[in-house]
C-alpha positions in Angstrom: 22.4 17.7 -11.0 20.6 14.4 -11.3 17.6 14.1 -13.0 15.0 14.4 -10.4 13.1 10.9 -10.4 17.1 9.9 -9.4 17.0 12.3 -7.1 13.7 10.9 -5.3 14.7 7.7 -5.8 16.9 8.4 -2.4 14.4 8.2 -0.1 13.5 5.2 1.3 10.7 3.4 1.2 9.0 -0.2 1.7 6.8 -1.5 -0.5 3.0 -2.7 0.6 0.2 -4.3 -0.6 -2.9 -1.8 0.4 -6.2 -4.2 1.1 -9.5 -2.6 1.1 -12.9 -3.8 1.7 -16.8 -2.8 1.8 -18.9 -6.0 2.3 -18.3 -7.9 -0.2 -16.1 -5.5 -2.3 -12.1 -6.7 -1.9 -9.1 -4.8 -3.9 -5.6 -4.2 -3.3 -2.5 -2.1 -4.7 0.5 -2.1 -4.2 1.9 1.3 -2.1 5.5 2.6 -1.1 4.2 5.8 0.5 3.5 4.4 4.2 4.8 6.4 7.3 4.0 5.8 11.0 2.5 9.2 12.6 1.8 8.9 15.9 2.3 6.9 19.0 -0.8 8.0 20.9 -2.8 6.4 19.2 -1.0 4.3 17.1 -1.5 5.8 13.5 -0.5 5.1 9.6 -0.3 7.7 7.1 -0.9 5.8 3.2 -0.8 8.0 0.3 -3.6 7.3 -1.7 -4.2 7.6 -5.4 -8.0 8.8 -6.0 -8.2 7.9 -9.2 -7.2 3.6 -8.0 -10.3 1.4 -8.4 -9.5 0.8 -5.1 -10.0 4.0 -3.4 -13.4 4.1 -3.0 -14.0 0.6 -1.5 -11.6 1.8 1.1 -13.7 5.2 1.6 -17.0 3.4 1.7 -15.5 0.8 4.3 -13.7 3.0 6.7 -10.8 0.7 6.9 -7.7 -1.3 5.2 -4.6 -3.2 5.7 -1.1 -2.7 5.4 1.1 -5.7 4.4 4.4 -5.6 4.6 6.4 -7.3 1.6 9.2 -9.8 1.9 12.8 -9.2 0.1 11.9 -10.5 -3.3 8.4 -10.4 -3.2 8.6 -8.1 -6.6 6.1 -10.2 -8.6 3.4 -9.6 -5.6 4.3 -5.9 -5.6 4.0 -6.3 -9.5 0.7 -8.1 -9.9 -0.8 -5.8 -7.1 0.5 -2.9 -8.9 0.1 -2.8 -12.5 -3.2 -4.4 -12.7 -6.3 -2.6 -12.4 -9.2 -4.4 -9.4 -11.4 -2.3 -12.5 -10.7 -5.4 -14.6 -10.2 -8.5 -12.7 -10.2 -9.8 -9.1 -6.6 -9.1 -8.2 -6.7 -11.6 -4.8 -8.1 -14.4 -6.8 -4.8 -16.4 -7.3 -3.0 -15.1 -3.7 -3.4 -16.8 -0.3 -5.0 -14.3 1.5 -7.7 -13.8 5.0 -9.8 -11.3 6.1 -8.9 -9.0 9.1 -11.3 -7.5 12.0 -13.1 -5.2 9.5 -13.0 -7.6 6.6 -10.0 -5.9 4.6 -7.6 -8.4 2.8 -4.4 -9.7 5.1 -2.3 -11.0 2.9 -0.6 -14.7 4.0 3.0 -14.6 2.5 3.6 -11.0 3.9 5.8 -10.1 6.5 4.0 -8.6 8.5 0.4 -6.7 8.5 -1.5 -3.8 10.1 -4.9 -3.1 10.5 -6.2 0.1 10.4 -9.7 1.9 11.1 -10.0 5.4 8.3 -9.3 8.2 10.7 -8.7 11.4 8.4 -8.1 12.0 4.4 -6.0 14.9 3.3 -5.6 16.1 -0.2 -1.9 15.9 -1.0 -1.5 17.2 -4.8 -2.1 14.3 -7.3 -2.9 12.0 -4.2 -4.4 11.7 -0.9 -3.2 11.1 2.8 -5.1 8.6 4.4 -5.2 8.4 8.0 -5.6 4.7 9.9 -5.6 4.0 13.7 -3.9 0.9 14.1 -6.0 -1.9 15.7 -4.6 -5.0 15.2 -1.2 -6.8 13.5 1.6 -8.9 13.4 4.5 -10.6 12.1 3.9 -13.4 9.6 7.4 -14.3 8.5 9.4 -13.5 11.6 13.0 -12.9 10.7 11.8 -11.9 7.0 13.7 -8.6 5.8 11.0 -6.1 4.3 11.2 -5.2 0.3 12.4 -1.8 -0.4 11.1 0.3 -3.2 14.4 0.6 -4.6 14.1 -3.3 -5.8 11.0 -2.2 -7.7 13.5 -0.6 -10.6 10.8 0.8 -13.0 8.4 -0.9 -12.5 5.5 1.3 -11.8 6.7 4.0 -14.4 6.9 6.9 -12.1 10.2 8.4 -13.7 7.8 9.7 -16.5 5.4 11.4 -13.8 8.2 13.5 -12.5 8.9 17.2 -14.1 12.1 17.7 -15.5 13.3 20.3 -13.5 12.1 22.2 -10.4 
């Protein structure tokens, strides 16, 4: 059998940039763990590392964004993802707006959503975070989305996998 980082490595994803804000507190990461939950309402499910600078800015404000990344984008999903908003200002040197509620829109993305904090769930290492969608939209119309596969290793997540069941 394949090792099982391989084997996960099946699934599809996309890959996001998470904005978060509270006031004047701003961050971002970069996610591959977003799934659409519901129609009614329309809701977004982000798995959320605790332990990211960027999760408590994102408790504390009650909302966050959801941009989509382009085909190619990989140095956006890599500066958004191996940097630490602990250390420096991560949306200093990208073109980026606020949304409704303040949270960072991102303007060389896809596409966005907008999403109000609904419900967190502990989900092992991470947590589930709930958003009711409020507003959105396509930025790059005809755009393909970035898929985690394009990522390669970039994150390191083959070493956080067990090595067998």
């Amino acid at each position: 059998m394949s090792e099982i980082a391989d084997l996960f490595r099946q699934l599809t994803f996309g890959v996001y940039v998470v904005g978060v804000a509270d006031g004047e507190r701003r961050d971002a990461f970069t996610a591959a763990w977003v799934v659409q939950t519901s129609f009614e309402p329309l809701m977004l499910a982000v798995s959320v590392n605790p332990q990211n600078a960027s999760h408590p800015i994102l408790r504390a404000g009650g909302s966050f964004t959801v941009n989509v990344l382009r085909q190619g984008q990989i140095e956006l999903a890599r500066w958004f993802g191996t940097r630490s908003g602990r250390d420096e200002d991560k949306l200093v040197e990208v073109r980026w707006h606020p949304g409704r509620r303040g949270a960072p829109i991102l303007d060389d993305s896809l596409a966005y959503f907008e999403c109000e904090l609904g419900a967190t769930l502990p989900a092992g290492d991470h947590e589930l975070v709930l958003g009711t969608v409020i507003d959105g939209g396509i930025l790059a119309p005809g755009s393909a989305p970035m898929t985690y596969a394009e990522t390669g290793e970039m994150d390191g997540s083959r070493e956080l996998f067990p090595r067998r069941f």
